[in-house]
C-alpha positions as CSV (number, residue, x, y, z in Angstrom):
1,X,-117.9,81.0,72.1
2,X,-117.8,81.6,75.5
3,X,-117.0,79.0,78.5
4,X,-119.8,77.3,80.7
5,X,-119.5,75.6,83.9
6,X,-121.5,72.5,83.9
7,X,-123.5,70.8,86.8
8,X,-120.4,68.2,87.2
9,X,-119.1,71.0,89.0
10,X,-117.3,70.0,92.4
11,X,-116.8,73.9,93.4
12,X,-113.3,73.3,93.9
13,X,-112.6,76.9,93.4
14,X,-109.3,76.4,90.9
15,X,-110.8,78.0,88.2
16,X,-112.2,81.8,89.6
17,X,-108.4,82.7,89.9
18,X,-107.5,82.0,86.6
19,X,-109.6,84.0,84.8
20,X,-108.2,87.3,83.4
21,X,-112.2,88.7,83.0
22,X,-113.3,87.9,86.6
23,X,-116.3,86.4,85.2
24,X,-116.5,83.4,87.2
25,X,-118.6,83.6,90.1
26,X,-119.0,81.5,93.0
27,X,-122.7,80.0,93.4
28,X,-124.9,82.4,93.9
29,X,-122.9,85.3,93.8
30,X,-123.7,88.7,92.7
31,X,-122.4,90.4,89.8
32,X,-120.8,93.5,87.6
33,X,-119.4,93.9,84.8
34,X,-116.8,96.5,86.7
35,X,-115.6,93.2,88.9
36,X,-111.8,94.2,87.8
37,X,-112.1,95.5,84.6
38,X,-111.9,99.1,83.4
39,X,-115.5,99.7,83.0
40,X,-117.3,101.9,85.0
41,X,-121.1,103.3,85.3
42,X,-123.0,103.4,82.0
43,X,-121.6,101.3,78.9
44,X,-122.5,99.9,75.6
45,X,-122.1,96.3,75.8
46,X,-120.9,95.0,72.0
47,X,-123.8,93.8,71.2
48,X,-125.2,97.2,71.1
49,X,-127.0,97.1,74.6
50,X,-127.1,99.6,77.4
51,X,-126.1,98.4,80.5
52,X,-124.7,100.0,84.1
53,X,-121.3,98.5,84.4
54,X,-121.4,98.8,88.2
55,X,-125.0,97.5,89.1
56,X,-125.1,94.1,90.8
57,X,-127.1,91.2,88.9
58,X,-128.8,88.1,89.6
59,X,-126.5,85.1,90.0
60,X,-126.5,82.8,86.9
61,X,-126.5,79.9,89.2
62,X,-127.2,79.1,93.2
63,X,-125.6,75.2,93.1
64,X,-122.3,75.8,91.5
65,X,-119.6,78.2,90.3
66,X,-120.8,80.2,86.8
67,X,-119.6,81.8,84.2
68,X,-120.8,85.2,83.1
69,X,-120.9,85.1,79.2
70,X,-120.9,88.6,78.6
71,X,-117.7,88.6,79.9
72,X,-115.8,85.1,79.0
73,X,-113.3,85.7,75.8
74,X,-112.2,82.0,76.1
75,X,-109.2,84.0,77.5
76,X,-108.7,85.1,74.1
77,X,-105.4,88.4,73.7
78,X,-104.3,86.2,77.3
79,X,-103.8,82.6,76.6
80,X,-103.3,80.3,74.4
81,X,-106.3,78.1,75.8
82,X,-109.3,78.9,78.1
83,X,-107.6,78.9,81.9
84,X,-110.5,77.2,83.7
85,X,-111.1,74.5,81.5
86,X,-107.1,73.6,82.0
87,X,-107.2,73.7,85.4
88,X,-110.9,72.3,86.2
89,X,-110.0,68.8,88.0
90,X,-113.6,67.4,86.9
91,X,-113.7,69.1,83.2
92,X,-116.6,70.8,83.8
93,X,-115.9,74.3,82.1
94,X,-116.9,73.4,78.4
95,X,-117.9,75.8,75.5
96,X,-121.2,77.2,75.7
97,X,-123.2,75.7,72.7
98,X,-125.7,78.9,73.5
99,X,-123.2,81.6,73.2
100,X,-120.9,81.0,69.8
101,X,-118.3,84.1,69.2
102,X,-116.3,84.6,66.5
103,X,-112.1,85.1,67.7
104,X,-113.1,89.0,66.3
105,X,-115.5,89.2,68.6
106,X,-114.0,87.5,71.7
107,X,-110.6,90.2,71.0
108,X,-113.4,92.9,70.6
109,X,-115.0,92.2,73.8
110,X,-111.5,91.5,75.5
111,X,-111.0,95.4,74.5
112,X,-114.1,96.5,75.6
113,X,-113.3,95.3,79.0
114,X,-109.9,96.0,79.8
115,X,-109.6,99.3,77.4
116,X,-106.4,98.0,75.4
């Protein structure tokens, strides 16, 4: 499952570096699934949807640092453990009840992103 950031948050900022997916965002923060990865104009997410790799979305949240779950693999093909979550001084960054994955499918989307 992927990672969320939870309203404890302090916005300390020691967890945005650790992340191999750049897919924590500061509050109210645009978006892309390009933001340092390999993909690039019009993709096919995993779960079968079409989406423009490089167009800016909404901010997830306006208060604290988020998590993009589309692109959280629980740092899965990096680590051993999910980076934020060991470094968050407040353990805020917990898994996301709302977005279970499979380790396949974490690996899959791991690929999908980064092209290895």
């Amino acid at each position: 499952m992927a990672i969320i950031i939870t309203d404890e948050c302090i916005n300390c900022d020691a967890c945005v570096s650790e992340c191999p997916n750049n897919a924590i965002y500061e509050p109210d923060q645009e978006w892309s699934y390009s933001d340092e990865t390999a993909l690039s104009g019009m993709v096919t997410t995993p779960d079968g949807r079409e989406v423009d790799a490089d167009a800016e979305n909404e901010p997830v949240s306006d208060e604290f640092y988020f998590i993009v779950s589309d692109k959280c693999t629980e740092c899965k093909g990096f680590h051993d453990e999910p980076q934020c979550a060991a470094v968050c001084p407040v353990d805020c960054c917990v898994p996301d009840e709302a977005h279970v994955e499979s380790e396949e499918t974490l690996l899959a989307k791991k690929v999908w992103m980064h092209g290895e």
